[in-house]
C-alpha atoms as one frame of an Amber mdcrd trajectory, in Angstrom:
protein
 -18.514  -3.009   6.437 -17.606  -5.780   3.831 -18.717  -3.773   0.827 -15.812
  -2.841  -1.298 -16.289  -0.391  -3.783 -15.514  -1.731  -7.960 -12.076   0.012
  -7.595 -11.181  -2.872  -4.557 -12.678  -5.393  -6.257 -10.680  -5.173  -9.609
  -7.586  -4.195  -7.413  -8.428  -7.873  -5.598  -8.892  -9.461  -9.090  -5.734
  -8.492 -10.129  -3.613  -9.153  -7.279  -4.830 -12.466  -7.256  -3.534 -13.359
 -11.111   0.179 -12.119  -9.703   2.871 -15.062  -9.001   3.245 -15.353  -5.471
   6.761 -13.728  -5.946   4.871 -10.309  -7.497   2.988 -10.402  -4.460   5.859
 -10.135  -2.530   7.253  -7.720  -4.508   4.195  -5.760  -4.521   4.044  -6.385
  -0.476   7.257  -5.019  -0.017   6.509  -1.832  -2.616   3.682  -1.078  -0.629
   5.152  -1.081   2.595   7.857   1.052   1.963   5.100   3.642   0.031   3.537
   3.209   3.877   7.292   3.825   5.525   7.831   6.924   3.317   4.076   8.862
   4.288   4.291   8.286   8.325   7.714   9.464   7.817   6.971  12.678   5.307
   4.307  12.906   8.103   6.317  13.109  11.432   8.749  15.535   9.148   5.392
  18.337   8.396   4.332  17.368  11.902   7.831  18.206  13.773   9.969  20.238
  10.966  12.195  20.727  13.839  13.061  17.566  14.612
């Protein structure tokens, strides 16, 4: 499964012209977009918990 569709690949291309330190930042963005869905996820799952 190593095809990527042409939304990946320009997503790749620009990821790789960020500094290192965007990267980070972007890392960091992108887990806490991660942290925020399993949590709004548990919340729909278990509203009364």
């Amino acid at each position: 499964m190593n095809q990527k569709n042409p939304d990946q690949k320009e997503y790749i291309k620009i990821i790789r012209k960020m500094s290192p330190e965007d990267r980070l930042k972007k890392c960091f963005e992108l887990n806490d977009l991660t942290k925020q869905l399993f949590l709004t996820g548990l919340r729909n799952r278990f509203p009364d918990y």
